[in-house]
PDB file with one MODEL, atoms N, CA, C and O in Angstrom:
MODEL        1
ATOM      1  N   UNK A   1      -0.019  13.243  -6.699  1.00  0.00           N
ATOM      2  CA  UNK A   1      -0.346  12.357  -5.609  1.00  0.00           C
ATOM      3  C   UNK A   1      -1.511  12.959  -4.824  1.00  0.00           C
ATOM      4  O   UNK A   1      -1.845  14.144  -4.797  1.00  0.00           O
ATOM      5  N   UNK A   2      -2.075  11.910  -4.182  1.00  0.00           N
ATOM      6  CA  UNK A   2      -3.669  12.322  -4.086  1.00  0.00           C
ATOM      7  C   UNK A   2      -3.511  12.704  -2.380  1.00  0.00           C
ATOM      8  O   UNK A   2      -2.319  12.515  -2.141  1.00  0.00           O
ATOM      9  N   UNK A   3      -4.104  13.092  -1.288  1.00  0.00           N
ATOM     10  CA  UNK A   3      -4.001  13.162  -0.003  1.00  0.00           C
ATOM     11  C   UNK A   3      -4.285  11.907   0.299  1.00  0.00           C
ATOM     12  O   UNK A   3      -3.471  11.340   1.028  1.00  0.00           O
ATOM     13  N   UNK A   4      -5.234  11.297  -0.063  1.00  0.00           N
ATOM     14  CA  UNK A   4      -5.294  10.294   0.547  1.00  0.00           C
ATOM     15  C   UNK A   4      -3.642   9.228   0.400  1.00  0.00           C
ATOM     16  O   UNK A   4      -3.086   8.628   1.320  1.00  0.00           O
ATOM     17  N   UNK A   5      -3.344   9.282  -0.612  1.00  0.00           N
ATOM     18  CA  UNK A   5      -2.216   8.522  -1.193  1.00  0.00           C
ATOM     19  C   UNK A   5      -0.856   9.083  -0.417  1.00  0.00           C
ATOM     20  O   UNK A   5      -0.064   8.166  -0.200  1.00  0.00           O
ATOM     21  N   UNK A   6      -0.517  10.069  -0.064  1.00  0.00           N
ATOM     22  CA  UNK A   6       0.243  10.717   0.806  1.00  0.00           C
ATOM     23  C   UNK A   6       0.128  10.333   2.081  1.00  0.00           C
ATOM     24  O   UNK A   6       1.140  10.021   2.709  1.00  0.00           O
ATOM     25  N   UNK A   7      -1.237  10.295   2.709  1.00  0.00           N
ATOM     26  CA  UNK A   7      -1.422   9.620   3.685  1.00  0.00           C
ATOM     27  C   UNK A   7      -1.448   7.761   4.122  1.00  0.00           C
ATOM     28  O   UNK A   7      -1.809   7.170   5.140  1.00  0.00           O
ATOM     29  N   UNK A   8      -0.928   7.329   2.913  1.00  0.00           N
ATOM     30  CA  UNK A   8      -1.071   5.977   2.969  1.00  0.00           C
ATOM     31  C   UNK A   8       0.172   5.956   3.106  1.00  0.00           C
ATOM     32  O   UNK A   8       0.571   5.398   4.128  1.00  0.00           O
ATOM     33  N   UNK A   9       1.267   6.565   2.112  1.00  0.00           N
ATOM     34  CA  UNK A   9       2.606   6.517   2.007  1.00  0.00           C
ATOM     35  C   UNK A   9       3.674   6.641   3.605  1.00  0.00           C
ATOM     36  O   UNK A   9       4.616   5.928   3.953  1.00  0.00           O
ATOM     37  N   UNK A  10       2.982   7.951   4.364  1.00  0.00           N
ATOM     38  CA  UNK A  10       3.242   8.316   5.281  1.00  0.00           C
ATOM     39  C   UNK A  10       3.469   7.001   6.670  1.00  0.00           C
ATOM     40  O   UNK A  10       4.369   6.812   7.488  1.00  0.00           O
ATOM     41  N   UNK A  11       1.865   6.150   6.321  1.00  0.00           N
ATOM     42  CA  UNK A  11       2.169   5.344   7.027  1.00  0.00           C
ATOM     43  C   UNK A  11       3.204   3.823   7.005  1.00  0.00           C
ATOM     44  O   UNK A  11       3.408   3.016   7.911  1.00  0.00           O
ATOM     45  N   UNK A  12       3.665   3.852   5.735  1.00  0.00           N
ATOM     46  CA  UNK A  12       4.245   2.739   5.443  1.00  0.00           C
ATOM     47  C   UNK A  12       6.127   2.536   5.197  1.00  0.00           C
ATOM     48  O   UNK A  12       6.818   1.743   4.556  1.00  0.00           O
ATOM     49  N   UNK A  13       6.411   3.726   6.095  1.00  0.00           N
ATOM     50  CA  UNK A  13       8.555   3.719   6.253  1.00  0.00           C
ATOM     51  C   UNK A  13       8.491   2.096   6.881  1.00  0.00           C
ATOM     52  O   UNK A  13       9.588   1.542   6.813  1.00  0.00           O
ATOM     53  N   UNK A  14       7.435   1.290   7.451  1.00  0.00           N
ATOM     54  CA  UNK A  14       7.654  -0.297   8.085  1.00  0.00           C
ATOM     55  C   UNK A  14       6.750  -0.926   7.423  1.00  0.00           C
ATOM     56  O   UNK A  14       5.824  -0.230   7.005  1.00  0.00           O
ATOM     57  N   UNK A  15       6.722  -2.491   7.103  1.00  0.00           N
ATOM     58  CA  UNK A  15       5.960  -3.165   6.714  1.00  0.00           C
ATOM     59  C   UNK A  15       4.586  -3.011   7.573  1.00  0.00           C
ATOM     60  O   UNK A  15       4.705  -2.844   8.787  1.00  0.00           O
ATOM     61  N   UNK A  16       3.322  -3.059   7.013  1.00  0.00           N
ATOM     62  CA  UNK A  16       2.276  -2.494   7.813  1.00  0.00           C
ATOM     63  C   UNK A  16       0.656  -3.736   7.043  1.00  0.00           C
ATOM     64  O   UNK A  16       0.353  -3.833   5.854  1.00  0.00           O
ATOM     65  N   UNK A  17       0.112  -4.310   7.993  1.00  0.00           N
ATOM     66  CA  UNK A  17      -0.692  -4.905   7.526  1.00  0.00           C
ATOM     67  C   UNK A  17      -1.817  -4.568   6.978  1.00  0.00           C
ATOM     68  O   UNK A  17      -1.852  -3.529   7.638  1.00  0.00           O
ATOM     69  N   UNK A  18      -2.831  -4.505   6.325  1.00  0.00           N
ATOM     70  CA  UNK A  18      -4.068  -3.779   5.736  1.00  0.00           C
ATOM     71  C   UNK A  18      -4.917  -3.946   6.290  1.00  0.00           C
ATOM     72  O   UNK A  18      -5.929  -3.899   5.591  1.00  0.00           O
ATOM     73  N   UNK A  19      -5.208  -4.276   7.999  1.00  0.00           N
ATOM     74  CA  UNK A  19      -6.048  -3.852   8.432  1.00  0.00           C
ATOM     75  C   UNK A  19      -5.315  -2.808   9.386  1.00  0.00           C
ATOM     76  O   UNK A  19      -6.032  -1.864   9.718  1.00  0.00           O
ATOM     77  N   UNK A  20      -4.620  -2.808   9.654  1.00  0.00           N
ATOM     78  CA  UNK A  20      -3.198  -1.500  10.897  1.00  0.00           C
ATOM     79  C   UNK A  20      -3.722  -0.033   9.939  1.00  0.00           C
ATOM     80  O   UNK A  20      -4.320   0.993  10.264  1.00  0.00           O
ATOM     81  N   UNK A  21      -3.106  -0.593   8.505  1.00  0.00           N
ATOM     82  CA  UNK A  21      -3.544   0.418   7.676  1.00  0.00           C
ATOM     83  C   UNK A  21      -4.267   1.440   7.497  1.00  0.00           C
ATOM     84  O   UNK A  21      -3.928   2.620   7.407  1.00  0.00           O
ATOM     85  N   UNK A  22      -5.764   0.741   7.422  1.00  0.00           N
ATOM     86  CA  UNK A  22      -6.971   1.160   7.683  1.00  0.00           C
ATOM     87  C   UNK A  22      -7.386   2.280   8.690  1.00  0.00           C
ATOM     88  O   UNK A  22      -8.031   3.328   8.733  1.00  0.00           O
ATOM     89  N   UNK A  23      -6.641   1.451   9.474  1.00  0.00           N
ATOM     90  CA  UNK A  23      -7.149   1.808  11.209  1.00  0.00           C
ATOM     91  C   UNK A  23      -6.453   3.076  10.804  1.00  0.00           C
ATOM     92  O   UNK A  23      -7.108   4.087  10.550  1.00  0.00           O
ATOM     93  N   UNK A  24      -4.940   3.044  10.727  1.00  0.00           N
ATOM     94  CA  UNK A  24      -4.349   4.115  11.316  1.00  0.00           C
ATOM     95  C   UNK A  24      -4.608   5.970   9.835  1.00  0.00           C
ATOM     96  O   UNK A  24      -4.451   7.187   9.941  1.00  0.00           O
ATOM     97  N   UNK A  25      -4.981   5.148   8.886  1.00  0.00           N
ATOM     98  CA  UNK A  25      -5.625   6.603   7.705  1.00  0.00           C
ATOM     99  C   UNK A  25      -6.765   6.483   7.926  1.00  0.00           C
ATOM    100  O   UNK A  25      -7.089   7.666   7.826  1.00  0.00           O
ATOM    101  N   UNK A  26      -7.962   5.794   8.235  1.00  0.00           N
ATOM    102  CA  UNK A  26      -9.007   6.075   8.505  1.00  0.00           C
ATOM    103  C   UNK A  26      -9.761   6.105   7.287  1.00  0.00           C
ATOM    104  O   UNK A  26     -10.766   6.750   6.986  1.00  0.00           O
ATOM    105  N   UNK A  27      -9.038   5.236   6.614  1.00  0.00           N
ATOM    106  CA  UNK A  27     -10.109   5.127   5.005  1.00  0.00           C
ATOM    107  C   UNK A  27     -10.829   3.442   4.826  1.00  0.00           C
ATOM    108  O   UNK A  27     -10.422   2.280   4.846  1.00  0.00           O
ATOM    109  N   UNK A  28     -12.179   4.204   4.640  1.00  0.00           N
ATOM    110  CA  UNK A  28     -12.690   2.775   4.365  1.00  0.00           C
ATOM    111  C   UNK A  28     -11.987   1.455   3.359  1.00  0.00           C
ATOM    112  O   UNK A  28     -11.194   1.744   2.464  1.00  0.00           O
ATOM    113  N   UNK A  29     -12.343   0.164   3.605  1.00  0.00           N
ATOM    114  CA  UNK A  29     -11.560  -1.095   2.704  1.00  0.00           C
ATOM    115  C   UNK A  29     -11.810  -0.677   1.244  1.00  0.00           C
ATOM    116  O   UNK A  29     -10.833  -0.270   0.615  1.00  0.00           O
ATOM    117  N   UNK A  30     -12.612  -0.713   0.835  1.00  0.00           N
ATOM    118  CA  UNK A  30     -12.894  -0.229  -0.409  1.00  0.00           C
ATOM    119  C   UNK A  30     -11.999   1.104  -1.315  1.00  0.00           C
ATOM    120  O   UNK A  30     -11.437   0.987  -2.404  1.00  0.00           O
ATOM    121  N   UNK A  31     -12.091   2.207  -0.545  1.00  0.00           N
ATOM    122  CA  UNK A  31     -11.096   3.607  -0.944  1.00  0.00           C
ATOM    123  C   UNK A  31      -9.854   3.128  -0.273  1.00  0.00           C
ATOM    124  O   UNK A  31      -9.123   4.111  -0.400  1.00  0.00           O
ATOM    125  N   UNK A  32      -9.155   2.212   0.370  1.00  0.00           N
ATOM    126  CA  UNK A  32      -7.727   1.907   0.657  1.00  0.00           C
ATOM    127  C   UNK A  32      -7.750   1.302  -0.063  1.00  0.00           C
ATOM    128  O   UNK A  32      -6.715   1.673  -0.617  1.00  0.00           O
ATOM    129  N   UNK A  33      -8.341   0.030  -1.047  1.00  0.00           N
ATOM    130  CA  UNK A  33      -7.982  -0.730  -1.964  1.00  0.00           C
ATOM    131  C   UNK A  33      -7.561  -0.359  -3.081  1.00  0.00           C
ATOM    132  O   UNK A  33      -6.838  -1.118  -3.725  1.00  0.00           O
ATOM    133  N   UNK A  34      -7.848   0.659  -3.480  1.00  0.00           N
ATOM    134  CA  UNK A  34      -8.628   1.624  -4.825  1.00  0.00           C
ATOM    135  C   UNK A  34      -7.287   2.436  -4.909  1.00  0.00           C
ATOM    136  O   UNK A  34      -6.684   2.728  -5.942  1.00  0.00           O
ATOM    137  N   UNK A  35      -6.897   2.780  -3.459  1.00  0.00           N
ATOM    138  CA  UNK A  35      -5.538   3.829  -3.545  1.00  0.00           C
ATOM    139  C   UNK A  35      -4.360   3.092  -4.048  1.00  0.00           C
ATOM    140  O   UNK A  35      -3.765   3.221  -5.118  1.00  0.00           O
ATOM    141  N   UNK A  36      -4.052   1.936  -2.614  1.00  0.00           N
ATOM    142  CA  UNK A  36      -3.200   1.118  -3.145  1.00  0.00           C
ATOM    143  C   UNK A  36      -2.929   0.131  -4.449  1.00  0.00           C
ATOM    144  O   UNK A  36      -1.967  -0.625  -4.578  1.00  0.00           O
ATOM    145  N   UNK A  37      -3.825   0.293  -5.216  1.00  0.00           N
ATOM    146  CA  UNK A  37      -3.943  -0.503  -6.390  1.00  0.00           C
ATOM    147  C   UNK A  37      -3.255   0.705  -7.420  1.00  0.00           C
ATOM    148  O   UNK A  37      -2.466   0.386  -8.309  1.00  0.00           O
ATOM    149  N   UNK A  38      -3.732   2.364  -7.134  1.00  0.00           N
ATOM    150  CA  UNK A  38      -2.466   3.126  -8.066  1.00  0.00           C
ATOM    151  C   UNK A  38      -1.257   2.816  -7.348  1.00  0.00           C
ATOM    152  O   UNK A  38      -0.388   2.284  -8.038  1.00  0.00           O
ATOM    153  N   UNK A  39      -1.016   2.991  -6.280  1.00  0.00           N
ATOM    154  CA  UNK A  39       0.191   3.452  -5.801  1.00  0.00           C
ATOM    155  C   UNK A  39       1.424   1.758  -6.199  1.00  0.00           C
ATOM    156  O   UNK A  39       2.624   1.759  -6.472  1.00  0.00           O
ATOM    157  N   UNK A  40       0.611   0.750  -6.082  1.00  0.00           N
ATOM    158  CA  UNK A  40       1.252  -0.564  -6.463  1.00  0.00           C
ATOM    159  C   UNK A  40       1.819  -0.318  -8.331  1.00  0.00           C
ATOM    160  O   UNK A  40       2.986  -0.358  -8.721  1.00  0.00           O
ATOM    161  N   UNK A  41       0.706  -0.100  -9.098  1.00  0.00           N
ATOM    162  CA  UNK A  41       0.821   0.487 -10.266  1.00  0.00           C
ATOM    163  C   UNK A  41       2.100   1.326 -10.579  1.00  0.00           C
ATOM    164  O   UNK A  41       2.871   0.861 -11.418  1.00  0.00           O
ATOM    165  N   UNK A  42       2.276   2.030 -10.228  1.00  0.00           N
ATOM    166  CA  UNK A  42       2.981   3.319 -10.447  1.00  0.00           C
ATOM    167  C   UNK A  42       4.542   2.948  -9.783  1.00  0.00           C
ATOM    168  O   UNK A  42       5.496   3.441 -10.384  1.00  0.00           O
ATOM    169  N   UNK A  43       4.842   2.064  -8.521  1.00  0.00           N
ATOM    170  CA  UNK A  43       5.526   1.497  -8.291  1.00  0.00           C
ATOM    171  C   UNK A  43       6.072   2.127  -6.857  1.00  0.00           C
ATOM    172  O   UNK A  43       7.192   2.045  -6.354  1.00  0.00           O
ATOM    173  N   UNK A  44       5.027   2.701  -6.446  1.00  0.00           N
ATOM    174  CA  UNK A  44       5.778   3.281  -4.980  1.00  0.00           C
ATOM    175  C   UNK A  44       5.067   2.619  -3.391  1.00  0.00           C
ATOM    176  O   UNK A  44       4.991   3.148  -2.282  1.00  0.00           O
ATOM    177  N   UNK A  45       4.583   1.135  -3.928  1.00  0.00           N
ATOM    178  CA  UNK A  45       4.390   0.502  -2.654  1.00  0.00           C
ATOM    179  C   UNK A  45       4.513  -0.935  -3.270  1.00  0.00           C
ATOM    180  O   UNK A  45       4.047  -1.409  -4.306  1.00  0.00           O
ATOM    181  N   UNK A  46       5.332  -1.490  -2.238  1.00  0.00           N
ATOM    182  CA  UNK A  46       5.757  -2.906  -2.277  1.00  0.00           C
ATOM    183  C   UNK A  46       4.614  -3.968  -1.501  1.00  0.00           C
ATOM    184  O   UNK A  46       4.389  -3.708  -0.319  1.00  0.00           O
ATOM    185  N   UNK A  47       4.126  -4.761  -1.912  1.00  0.00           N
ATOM    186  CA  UNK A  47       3.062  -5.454  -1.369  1.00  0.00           C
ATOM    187  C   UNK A  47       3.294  -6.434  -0.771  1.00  0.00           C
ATOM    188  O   UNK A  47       4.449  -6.030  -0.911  1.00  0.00           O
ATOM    189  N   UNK A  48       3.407  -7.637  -0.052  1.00  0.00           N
ATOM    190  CA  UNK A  48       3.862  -8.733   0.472  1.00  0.00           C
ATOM    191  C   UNK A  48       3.381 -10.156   1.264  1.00  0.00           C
ATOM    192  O   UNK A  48       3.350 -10.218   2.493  1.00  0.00           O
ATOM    193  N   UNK A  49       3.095 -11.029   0.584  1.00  0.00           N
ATOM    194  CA  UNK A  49       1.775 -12.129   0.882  1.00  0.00           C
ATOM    195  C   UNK A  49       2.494 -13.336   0.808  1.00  0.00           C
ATOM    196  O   UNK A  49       3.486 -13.298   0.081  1.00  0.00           O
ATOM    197  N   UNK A  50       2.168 -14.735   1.558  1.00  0.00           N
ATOM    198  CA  UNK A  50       1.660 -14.669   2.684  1.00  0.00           C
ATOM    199  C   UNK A  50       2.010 -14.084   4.141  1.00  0.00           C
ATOM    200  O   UNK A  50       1.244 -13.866   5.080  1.00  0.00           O
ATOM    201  N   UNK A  51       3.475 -13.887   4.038  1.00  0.00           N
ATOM    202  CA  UNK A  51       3.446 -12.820   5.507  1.00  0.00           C
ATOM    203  C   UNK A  51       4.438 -11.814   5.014  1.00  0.00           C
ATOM    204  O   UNK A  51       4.800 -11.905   3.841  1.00  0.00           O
ATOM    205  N   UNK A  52       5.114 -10.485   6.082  1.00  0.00           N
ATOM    206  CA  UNK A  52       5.730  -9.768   5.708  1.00  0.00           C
ATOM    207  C   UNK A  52       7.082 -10.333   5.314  1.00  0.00           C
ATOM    208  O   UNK A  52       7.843  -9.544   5.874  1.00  0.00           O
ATOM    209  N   UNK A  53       7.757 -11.126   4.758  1.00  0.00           N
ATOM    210  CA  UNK A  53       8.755 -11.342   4.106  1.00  0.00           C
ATOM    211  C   UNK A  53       8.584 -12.152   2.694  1.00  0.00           C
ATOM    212  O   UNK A  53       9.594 -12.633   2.180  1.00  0.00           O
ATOM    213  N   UNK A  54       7.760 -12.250   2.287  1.00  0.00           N
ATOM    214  CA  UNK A  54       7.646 -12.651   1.000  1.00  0.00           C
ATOM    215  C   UNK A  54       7.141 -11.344   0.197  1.00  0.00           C
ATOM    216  O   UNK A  54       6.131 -10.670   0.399  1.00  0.00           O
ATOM    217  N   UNK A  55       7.866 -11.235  -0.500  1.00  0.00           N
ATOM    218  CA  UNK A  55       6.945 -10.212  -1.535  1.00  0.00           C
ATOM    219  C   UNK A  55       6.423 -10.508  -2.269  1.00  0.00           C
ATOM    220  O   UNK A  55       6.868 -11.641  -2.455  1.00  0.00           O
ATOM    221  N   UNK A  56       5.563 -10.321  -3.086  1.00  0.00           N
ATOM    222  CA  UNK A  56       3.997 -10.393  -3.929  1.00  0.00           C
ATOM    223  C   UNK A  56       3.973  -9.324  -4.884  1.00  0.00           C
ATOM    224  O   UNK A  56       3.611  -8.178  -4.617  1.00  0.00           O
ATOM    225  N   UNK A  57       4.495  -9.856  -6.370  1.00  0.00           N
ATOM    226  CA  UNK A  57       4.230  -9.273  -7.609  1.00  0.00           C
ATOM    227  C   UNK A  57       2.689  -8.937  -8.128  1.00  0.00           C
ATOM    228  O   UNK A  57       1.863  -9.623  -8.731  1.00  0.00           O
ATOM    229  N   UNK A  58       2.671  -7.640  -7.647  1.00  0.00           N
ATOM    230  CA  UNK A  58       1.156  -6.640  -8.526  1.00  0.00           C
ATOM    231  C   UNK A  58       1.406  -7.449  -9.353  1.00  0.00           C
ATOM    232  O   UNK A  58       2.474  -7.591  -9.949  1.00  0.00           O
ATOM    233  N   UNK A  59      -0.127  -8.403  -9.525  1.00  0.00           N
ATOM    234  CA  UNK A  59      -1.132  -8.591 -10.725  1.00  0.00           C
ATOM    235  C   UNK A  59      -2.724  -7.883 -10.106  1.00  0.00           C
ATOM    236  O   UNK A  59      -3.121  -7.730  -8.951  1.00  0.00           O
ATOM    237  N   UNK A  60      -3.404  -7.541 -11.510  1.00  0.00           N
ATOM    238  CA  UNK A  60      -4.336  -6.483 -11.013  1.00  0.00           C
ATOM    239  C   UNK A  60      -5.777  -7.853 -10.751  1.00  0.00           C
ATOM    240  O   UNK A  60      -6.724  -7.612 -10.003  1.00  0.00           O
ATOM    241  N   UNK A  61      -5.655  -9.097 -11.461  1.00  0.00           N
ATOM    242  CA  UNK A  61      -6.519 -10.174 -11.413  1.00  0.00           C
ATOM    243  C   UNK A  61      -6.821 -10.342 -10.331  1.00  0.00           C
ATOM    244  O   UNK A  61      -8.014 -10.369 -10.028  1.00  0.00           O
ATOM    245  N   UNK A  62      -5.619 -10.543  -9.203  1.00  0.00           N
ATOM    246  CA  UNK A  62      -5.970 -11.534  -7.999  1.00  0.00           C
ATOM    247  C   UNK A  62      -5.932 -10.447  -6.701  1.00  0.00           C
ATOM    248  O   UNK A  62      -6.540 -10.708  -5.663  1.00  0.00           O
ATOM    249  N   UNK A  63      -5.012  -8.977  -6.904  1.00  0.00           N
ATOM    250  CA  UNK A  63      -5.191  -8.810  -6.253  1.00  0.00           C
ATOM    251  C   UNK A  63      -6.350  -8.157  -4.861  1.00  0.00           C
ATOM    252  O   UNK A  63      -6.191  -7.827  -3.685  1.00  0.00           O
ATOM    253  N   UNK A  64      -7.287  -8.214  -5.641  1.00  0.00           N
ATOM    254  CA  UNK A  64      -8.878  -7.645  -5.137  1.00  0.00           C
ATOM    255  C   UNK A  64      -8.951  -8.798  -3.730  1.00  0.00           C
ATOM    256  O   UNK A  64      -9.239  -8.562  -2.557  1.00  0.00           O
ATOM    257  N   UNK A  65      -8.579 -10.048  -4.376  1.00  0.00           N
ATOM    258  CA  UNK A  65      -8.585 -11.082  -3.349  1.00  0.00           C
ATOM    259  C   UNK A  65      -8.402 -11.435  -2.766  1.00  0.00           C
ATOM    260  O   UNK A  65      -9.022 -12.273  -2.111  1.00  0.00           O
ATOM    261  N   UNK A  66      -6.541 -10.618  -2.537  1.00  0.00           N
ATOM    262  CA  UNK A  66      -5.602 -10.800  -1.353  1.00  0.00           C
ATOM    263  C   UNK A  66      -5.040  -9.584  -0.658  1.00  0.00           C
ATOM    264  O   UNK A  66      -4.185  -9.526   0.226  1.00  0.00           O
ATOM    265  N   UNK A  67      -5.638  -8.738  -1.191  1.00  0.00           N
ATOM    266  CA  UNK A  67      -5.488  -7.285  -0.358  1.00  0.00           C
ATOM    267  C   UNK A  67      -5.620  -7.057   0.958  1.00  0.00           C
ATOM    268  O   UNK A  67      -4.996  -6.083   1.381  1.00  0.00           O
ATOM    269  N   UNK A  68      -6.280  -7.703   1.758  1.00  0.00           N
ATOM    270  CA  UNK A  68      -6.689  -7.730   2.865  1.00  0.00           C
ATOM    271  C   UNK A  68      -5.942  -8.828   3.589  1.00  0.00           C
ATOM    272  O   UNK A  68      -6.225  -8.964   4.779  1.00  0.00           O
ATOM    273  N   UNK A  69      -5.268  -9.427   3.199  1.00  0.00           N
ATOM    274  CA  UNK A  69      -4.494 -10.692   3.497  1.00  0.00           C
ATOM    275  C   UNK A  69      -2.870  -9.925   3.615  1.00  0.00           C
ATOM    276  O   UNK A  69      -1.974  -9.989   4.457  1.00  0.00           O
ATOM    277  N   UNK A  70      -3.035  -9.197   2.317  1.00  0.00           N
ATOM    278  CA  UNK A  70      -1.206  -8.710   2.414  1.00  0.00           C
ATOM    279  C   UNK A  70      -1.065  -7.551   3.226  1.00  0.00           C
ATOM    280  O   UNK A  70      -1.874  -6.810   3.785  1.00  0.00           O
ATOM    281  N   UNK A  71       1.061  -7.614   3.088  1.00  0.00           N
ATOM    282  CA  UNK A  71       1.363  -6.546   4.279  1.00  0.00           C
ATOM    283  C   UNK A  71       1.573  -5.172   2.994  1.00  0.00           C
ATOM    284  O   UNK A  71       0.927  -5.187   1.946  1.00  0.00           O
ATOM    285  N   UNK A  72       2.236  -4.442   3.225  1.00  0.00           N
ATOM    286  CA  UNK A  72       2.197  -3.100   2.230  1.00  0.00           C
ATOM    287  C   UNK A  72       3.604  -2.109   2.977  1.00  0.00           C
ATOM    288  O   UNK A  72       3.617  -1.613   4.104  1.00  0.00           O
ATOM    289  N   UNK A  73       4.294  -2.071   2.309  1.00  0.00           N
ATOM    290  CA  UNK A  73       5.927  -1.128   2.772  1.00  0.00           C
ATOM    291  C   UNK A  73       5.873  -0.145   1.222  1.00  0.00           C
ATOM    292  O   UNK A  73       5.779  -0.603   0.083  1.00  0.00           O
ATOM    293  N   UNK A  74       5.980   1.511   1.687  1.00  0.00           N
ATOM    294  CA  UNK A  74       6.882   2.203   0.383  1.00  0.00           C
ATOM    295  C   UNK A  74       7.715   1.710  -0.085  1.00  0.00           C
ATOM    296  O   UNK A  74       8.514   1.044   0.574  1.00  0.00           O
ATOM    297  N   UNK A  75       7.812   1.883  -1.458  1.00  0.00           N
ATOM    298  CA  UNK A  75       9.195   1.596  -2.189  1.00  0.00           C
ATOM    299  C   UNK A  75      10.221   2.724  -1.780  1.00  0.00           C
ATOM    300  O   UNK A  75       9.996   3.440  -0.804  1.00  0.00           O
ATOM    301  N   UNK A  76      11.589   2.891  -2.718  1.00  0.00           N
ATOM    302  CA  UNK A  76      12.191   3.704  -2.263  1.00  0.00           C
ATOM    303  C   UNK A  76      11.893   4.882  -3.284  1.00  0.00           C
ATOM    304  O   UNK A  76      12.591   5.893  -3.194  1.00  0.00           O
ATOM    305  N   UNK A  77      10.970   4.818  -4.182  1.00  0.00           N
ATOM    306  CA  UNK A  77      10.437   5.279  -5.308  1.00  0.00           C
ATOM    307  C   UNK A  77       9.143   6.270  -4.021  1.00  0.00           C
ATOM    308  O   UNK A  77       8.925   7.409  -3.608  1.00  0.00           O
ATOM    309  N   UNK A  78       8.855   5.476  -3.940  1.00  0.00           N
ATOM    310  CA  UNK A  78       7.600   6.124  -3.141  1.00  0.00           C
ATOM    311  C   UNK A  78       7.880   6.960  -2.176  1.00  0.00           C
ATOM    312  O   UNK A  78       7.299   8.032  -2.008  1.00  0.00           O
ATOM    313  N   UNK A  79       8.746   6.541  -1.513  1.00  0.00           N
ATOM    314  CA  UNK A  79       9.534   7.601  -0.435  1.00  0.00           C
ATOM    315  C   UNK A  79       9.950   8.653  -1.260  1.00  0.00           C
ATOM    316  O   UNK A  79       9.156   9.577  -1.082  1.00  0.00           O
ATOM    317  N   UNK A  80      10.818   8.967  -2.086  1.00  0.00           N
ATOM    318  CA  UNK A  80      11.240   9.577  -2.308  1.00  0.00           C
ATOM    319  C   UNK A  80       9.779  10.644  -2.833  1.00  0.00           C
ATOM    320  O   UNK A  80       9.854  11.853  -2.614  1.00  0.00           O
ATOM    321  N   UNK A  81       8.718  10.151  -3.405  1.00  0.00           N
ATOM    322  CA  UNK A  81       7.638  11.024  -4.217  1.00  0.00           C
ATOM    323  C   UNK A  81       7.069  11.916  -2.430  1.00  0.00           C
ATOM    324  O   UNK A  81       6.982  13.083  -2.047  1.00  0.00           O
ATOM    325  N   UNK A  82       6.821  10.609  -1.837  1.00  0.00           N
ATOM    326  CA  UNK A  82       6.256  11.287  -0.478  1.00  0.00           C
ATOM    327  C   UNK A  82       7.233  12.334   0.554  1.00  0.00           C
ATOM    328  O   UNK A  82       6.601  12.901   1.445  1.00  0.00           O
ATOM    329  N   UNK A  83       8.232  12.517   0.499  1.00  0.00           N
ATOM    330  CA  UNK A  83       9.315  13.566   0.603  1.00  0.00           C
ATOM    331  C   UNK A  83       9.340  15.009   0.251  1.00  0.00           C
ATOM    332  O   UNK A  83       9.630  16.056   0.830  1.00  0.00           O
ATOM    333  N   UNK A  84       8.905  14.638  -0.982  1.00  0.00           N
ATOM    334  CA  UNK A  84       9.126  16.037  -1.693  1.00  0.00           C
ATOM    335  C   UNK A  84       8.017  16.605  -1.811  1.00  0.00           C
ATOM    336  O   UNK A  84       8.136  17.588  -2.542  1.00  0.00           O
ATOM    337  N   UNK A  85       6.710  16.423  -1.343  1.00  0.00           N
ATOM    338  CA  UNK A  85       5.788  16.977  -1.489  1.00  0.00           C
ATOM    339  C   UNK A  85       6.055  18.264  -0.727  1.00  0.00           C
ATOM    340  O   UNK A  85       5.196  19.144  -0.682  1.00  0.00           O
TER     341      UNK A  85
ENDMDL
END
């Protein structure tokens, strides 16, 4: 796991929107997209569109498009990786 990716994880024990996101790791849209697109992959962040109670099945097609639209919560997969570091 990457620092930056640790630091994304860190912020997400609550549903958290992708611009809160941003703000609060301090990584440009582009390198937050890029992170969360492994960390969705791999299965340790839950994504969620159109608001925070719907969840939104990673496809890698569309999501370039709605990244900025969705909310983003750790899995319990992800917690657990961001824990043990």
């Amino acid at each position: 796991m990457t620092d930056a990716e640790f630091d994304i994880l860190d912020e997400l024990y609550f549903v958290t929107p992708f611009a809160e996101l941003s703000k609060k790791t301090g990584l440009s849209a582009p390198v937050l997209t890029e992170n969360l697109r492994r960390l969705l992959e791999v299965g340790y962040v839950r994504s969620f569109w159109p608001d925070p109670d719907t969840e939104l099945a990673y496809e890698e097609s569309s999501f370039g498009a709605l990244v900025g639209d969705c909310h983003f919560l750790a899995s319990k997969e992800g917690l657990l990786q961001h824990n043990t570091r």
